[in-house]
ROZA-536821 format. One record per atom (N, C-alpha, C, O): residue number from 1; residue in three letters; atom name; x, y, z. Coordinates in pm, 1 decimal. Layout:
REM residues N
NUM  ala  CA  X  Y  Z
...
***
This chain:
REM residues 110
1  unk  N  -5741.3  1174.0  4523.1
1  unk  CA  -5659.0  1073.0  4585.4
1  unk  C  -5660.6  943.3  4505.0
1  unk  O  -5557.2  879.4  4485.8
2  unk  N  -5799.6  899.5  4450.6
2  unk  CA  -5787.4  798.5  4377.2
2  unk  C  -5690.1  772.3  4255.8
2  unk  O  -5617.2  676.0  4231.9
3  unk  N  -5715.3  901.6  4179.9
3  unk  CA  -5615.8  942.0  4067.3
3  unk  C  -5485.0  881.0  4056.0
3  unk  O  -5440.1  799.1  3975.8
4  unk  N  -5420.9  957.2  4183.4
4  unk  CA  -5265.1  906.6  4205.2
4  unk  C  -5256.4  755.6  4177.9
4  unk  O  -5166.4  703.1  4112.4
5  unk  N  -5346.2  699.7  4227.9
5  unk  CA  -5310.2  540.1  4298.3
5  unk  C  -5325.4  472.0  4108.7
5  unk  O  -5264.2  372.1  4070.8
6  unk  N  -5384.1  524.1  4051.8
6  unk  CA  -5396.9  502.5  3930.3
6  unk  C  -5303.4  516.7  3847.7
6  unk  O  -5255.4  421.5  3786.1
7  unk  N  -5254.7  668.6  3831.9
7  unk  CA  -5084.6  673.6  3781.7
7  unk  C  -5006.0  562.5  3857.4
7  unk  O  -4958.4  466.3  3797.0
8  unk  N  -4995.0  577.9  3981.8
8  unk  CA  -4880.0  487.7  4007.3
8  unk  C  -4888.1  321.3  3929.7
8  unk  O  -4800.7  265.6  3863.4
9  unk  N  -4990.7  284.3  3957.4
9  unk  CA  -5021.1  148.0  3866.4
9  unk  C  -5014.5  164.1  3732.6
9  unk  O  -4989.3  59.1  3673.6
10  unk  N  -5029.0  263.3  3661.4
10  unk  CA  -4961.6  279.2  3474.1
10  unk  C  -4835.1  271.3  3480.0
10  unk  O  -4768.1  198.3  3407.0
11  unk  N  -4771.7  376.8  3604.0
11  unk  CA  -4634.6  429.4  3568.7
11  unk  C  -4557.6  284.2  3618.8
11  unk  O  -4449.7  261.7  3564.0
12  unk  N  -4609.9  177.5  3726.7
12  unk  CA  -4549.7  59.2  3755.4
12  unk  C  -4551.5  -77.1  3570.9
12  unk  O  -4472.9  -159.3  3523.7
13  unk  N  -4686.0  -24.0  3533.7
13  unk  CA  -4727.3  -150.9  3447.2
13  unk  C  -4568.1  -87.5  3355.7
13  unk  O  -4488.0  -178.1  3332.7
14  unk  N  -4528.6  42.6  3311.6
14  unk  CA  -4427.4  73.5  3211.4
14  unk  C  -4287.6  50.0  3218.5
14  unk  O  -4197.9  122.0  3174.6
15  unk  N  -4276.7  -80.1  3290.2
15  unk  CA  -4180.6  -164.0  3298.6
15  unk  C  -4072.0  -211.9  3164.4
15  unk  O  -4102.5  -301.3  3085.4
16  unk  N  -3954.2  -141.0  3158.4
16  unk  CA  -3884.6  -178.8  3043.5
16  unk  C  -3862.7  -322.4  3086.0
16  unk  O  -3839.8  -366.6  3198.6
17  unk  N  -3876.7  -393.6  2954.3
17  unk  CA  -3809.1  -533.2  2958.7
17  unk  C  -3727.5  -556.8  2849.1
17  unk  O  -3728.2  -493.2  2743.8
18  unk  N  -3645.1  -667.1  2883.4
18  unk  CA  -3483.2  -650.9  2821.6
18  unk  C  -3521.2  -775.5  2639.9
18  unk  O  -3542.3  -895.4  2657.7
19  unk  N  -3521.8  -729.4  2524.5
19  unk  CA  -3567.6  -782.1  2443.6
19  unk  C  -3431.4  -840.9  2330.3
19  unk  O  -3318.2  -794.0  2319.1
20  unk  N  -3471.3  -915.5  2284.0
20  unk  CA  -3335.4  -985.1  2164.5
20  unk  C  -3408.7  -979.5  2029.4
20  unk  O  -3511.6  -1045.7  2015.3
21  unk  N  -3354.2  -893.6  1916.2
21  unk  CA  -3422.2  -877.4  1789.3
21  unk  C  -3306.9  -960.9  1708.6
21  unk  O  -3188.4  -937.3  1731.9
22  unk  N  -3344.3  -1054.0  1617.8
22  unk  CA  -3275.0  -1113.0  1471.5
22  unk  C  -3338.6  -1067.5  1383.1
22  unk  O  -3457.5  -1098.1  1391.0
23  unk  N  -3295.8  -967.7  1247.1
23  unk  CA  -3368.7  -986.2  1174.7
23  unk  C  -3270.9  -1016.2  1071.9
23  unk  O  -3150.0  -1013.1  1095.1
24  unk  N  -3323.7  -1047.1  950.8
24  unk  CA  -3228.4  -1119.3  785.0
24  unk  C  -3318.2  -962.0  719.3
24  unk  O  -3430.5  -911.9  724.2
25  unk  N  -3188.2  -934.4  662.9
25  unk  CA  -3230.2  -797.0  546.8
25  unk  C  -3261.1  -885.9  435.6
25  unk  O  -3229.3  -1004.4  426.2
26  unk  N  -3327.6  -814.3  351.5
26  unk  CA  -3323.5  -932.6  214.0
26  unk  C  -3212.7  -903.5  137.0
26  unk  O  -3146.5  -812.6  187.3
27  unk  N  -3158.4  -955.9  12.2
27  unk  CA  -3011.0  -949.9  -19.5
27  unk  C  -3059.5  -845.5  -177.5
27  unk  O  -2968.4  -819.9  -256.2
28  unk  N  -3194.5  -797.2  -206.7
28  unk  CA  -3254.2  -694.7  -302.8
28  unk  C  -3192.2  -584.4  -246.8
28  unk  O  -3178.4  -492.6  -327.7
29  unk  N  -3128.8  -551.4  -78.9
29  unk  CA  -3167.3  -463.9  -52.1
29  unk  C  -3001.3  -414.8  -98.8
29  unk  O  -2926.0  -511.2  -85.1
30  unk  N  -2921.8  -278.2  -154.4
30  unk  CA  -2782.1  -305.0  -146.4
30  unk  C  -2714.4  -256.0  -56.5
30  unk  O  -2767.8  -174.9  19.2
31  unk  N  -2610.0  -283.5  -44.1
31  unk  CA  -2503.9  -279.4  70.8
31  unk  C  -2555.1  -99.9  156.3
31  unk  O  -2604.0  -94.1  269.1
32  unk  N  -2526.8  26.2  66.6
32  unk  CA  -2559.7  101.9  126.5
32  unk  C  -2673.9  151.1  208.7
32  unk  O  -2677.2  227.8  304.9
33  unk  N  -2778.1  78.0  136.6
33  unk  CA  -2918.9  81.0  297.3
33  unk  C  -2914.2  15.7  365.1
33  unk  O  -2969.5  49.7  469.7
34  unk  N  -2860.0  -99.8  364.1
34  unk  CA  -2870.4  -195.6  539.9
34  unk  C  -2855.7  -73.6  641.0
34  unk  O  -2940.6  -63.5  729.6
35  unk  N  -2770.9  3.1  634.3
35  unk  CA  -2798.1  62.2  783.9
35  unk  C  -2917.1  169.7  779.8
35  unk  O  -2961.7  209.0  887.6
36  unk  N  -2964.9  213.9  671.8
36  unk  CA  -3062.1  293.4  681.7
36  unk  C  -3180.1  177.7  732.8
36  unk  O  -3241.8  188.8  838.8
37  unk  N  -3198.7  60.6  631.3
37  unk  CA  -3309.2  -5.5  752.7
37  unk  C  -3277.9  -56.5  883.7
37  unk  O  -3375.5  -78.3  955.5
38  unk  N  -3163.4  -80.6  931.1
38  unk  CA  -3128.7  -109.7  1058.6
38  unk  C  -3199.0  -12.9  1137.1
38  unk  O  -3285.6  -43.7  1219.0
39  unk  N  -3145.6  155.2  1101.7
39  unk  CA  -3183.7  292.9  1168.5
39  unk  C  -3292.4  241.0  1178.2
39  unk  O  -3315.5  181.8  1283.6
40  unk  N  -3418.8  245.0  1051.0
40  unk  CA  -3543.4  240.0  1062.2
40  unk  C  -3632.3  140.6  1180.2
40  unk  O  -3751.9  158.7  1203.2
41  unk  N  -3569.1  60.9  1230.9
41  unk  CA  -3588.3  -39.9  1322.3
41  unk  C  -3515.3  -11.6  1473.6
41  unk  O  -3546.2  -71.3  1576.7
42  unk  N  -3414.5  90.2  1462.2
42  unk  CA  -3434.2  141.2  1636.3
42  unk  C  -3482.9  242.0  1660.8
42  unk  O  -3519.4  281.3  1771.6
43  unk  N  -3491.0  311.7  1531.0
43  unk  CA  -3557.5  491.4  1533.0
43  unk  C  -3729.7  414.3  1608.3
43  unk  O  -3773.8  462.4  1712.7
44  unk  N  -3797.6  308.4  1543.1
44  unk  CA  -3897.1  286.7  1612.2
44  unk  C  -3863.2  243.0  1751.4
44  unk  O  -3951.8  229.2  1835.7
45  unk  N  -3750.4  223.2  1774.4
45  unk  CA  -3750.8  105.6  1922.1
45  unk  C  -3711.4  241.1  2005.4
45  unk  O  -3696.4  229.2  2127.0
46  unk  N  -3695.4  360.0  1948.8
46  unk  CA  -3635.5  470.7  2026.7
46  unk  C  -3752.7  534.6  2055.7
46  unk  O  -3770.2  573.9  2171.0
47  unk  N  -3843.3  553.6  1964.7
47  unk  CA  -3971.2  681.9  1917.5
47  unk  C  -4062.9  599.3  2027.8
47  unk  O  -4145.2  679.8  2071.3
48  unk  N  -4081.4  463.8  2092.7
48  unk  CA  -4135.4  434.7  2158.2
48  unk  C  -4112.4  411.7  2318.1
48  unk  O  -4176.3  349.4  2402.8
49  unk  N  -3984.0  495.5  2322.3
49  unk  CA  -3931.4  508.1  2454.3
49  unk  C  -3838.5  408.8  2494.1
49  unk  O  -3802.2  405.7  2611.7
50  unk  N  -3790.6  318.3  2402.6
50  unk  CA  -3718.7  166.9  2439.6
50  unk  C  -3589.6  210.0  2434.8
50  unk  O  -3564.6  324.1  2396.1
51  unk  N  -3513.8  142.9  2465.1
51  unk  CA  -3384.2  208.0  2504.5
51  unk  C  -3263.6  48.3  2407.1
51  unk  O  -3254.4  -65.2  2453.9
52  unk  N  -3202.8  89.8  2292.6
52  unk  CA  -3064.4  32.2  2248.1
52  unk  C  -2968.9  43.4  2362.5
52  unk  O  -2931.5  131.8  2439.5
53  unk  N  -2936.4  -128.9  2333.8
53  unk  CA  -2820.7  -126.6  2395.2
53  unk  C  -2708.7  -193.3  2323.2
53  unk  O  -2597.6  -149.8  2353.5
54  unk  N  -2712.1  -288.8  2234.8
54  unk  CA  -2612.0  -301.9  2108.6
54  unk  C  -2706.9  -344.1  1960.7
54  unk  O  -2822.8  -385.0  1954.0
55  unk  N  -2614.6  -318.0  1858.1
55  unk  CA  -2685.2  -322.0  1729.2
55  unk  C  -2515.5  -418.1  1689.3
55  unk  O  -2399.2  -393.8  1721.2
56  unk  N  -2546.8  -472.8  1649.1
56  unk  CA  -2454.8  -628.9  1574.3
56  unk  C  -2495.2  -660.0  1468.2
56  unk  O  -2591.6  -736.4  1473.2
57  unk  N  -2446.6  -620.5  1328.1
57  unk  CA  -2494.8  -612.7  1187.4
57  unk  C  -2326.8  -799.7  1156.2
57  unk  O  -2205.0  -814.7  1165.7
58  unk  N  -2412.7  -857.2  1131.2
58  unk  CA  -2365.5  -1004.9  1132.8
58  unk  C  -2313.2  -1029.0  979.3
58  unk  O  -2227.7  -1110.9  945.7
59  unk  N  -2377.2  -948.0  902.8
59  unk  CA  -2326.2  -959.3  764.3
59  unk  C  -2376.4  -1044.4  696.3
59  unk  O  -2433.1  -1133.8  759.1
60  unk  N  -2377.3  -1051.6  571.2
60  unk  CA  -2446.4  -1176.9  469.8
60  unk  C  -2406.9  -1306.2  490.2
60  unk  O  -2295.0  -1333.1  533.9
61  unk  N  -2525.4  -1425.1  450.2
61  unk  CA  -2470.8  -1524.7  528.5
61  unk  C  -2598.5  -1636.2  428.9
61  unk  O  -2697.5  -1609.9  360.5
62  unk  N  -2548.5  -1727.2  457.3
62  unk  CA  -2608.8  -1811.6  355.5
62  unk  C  -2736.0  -1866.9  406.7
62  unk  O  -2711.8  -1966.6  474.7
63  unk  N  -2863.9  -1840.2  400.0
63  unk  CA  -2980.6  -1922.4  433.3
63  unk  C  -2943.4  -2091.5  457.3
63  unk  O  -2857.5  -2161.3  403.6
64  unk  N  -3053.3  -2126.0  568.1
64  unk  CA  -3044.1  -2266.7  564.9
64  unk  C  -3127.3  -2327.2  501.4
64  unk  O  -3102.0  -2442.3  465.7
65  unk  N  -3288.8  -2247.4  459.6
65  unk  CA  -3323.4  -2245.3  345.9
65  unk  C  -3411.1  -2159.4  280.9
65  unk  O  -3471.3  -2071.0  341.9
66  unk  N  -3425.5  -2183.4  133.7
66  unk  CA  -3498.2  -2059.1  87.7
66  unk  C  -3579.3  -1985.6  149.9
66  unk  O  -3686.1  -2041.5  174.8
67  unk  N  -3565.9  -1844.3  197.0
67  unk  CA  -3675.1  -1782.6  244.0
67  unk  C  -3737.1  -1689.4  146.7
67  unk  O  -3656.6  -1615.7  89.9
68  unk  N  -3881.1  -1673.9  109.6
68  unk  CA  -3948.1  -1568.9  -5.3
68  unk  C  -3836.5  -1534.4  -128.6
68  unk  O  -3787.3  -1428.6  -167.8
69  unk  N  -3819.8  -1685.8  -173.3
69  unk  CA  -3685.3  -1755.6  -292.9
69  unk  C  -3578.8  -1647.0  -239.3
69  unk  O  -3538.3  -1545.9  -296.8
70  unk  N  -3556.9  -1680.5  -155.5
70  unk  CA  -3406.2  -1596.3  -168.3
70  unk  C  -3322.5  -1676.8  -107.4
70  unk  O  -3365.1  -1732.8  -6.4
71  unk  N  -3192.0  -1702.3  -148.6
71  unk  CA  -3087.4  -1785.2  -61.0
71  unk  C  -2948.9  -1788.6  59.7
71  unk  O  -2879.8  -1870.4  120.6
72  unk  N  -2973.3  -1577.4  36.6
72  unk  CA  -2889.5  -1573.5  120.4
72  unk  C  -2936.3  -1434.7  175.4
72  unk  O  -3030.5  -1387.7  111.5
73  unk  N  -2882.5  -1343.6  300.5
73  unk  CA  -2953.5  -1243.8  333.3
73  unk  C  -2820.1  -1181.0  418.2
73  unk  O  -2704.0  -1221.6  423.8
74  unk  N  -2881.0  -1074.9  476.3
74  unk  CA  -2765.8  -981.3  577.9
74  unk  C  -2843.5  -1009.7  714.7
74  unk  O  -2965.2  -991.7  716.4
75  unk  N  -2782.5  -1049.7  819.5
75  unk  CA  -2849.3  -1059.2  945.2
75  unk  C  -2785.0  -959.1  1029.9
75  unk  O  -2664.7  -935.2  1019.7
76  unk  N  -2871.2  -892.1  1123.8
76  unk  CA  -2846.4  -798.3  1273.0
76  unk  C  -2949.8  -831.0  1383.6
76  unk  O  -3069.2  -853.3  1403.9
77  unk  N  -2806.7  -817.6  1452.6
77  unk  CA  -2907.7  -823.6  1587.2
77  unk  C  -2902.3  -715.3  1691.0
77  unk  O  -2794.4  -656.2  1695.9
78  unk  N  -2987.4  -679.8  1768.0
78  unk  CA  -3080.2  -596.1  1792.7
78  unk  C  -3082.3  -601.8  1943.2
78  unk  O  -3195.0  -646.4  1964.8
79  unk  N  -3019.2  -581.3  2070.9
79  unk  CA  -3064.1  -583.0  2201.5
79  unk  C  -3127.0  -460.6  2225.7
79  unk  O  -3104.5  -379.7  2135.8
80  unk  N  -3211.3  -411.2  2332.5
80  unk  CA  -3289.1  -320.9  2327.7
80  unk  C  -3403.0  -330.5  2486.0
80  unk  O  -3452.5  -434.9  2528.6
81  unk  N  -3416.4  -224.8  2532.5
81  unk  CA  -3517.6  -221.7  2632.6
81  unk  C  -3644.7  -175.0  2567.0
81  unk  O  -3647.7  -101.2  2468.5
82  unk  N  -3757.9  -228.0  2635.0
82  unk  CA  -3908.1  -131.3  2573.3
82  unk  C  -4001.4  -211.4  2666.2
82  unk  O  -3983.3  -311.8  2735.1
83  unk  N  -4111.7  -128.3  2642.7
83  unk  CA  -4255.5  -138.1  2700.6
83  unk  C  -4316.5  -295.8  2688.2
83  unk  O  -4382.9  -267.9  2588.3
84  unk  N  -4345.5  -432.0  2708.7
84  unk  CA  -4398.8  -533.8  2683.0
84  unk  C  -4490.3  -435.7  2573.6
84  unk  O  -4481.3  -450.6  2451.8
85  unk  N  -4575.6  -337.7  2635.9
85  unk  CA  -4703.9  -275.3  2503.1
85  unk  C  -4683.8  -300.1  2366.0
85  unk  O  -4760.7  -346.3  2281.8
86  unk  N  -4550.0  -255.6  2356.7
86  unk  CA  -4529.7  -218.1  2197.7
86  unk  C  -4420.8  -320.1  2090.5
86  unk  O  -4363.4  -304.1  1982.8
87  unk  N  -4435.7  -441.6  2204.4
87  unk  CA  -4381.7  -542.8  2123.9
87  unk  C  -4441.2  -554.8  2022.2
87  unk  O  -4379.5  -524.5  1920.0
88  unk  N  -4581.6  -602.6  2009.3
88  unk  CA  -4683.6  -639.0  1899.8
88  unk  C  -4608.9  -558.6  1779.2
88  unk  O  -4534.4  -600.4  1690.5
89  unk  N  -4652.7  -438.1  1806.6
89  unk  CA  -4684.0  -346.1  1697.2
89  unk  C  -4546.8  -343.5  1633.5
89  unk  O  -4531.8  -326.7  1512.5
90  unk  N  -4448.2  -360.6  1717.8
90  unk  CA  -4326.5  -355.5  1614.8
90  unk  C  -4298.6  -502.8  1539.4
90  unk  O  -4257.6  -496.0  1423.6
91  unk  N  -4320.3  -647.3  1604.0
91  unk  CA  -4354.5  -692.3  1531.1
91  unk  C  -4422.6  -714.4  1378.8
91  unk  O  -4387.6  -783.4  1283.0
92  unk  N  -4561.1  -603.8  1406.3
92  unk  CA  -4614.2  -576.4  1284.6
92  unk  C  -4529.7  -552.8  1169.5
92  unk  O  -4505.3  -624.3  1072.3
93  unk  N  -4477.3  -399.2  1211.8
93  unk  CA  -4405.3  -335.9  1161.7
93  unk  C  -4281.9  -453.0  1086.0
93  unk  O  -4286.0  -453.4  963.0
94  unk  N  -4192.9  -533.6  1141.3
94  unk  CA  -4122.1  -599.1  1090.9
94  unk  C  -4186.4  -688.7  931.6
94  unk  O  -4146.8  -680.2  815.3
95  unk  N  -4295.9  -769.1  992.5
95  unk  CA  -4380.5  -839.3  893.3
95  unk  C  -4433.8  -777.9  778.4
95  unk  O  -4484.6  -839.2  684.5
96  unk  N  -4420.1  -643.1  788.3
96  unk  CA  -4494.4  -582.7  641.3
96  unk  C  -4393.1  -543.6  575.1
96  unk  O  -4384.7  -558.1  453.1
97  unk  N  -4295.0  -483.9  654.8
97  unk  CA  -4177.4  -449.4  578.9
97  unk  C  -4093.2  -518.1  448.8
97  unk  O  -4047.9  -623.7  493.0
98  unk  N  -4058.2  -504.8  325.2
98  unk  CA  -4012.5  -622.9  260.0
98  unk  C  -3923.0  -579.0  206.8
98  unk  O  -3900.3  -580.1  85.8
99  unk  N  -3838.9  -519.2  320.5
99  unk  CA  -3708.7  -538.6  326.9
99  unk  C  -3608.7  -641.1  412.5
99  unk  O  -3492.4  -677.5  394.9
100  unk  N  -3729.5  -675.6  533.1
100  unk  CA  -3682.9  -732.1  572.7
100  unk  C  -3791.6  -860.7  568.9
100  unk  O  -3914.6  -856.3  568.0
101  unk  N  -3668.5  -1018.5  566.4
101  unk  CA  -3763.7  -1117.1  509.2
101  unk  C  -3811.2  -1205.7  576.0
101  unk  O  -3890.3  -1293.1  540.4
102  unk  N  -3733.3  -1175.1  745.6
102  unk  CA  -3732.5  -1306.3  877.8
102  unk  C  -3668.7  -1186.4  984.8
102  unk  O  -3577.9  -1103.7  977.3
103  unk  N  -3767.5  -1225.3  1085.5
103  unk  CA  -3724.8  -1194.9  1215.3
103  unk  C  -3775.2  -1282.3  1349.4
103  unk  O  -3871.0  -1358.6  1361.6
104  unk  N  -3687.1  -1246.8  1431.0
104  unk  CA  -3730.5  -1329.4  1584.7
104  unk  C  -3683.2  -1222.7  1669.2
104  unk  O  -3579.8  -1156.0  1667.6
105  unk  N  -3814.0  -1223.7  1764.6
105  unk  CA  -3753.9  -1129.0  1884.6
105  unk  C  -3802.8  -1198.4  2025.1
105  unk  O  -3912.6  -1234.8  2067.0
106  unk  N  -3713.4  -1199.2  2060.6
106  unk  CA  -3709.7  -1262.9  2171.6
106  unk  C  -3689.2  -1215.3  2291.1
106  unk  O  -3575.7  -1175.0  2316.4
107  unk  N  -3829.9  -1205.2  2430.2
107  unk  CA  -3838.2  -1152.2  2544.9
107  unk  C  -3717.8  -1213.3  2684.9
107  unk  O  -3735.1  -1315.2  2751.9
108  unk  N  -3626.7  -1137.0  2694.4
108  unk  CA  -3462.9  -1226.5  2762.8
108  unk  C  -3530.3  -1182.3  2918.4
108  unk  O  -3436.9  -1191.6  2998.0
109  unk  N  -3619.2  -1151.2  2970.0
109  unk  CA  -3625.0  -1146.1  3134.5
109  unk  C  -3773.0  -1184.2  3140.4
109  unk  O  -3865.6  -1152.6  3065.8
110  unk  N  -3768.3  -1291.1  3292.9
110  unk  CA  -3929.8  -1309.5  3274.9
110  unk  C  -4047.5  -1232.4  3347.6
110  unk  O  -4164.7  -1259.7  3321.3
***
């Protein structure tokens, strides 16, 4: 009996929440992979149970300023449901990547 009461409190904590991703591709990267790293960035937001709801590839666009010397980049944005859990880690994931050179993700429900 205890058990249950335990699932139910995991299966409550696995609350999708509604998230806003920006990221800047770097401009090394060429025209034909932007969407392969785009993929690579919901295939994780998918593989972790999060749910796309639009992908908005914004196109190259001029820095406001140099980021890791570069002056201009490709930006997309990213709406998406997922776990609060696995924000971090995709975070990570963004920061090591160097393809991509700037991101913000931003939690849209409180």
């Amino acid at each position: 009996m205890v058990s249950k009461k335990v699932e139910a409190v995991k299966t409550a904590d696995k609350k999708l929440r509604d998230y806003e991703l920006v990221f800047i591709i770097s401009p090394e990267v060429g025209e034909d992979a932007i969407p392969a790293v785009t993929d690579g960035v919901t295939a994780f937001i998918t593989s972790k149970g999060g749910i796309i709801t639009t992908v908005e590839p914004w196109g190259k666009k001029k820095l406001a300023y140099p980021i890791k010397h570069f002056l201009e980049g490709t930006y997309v944005l990213v709406r998406f449901q997922m776990e609060p859990a696995w924000s971090k880690e995709l975070e990570t994931n963004l920061e090591i990547s160097e393809r991509i050179i700037r991101h913000l993700l931003i939690r849209l429900d409180s």
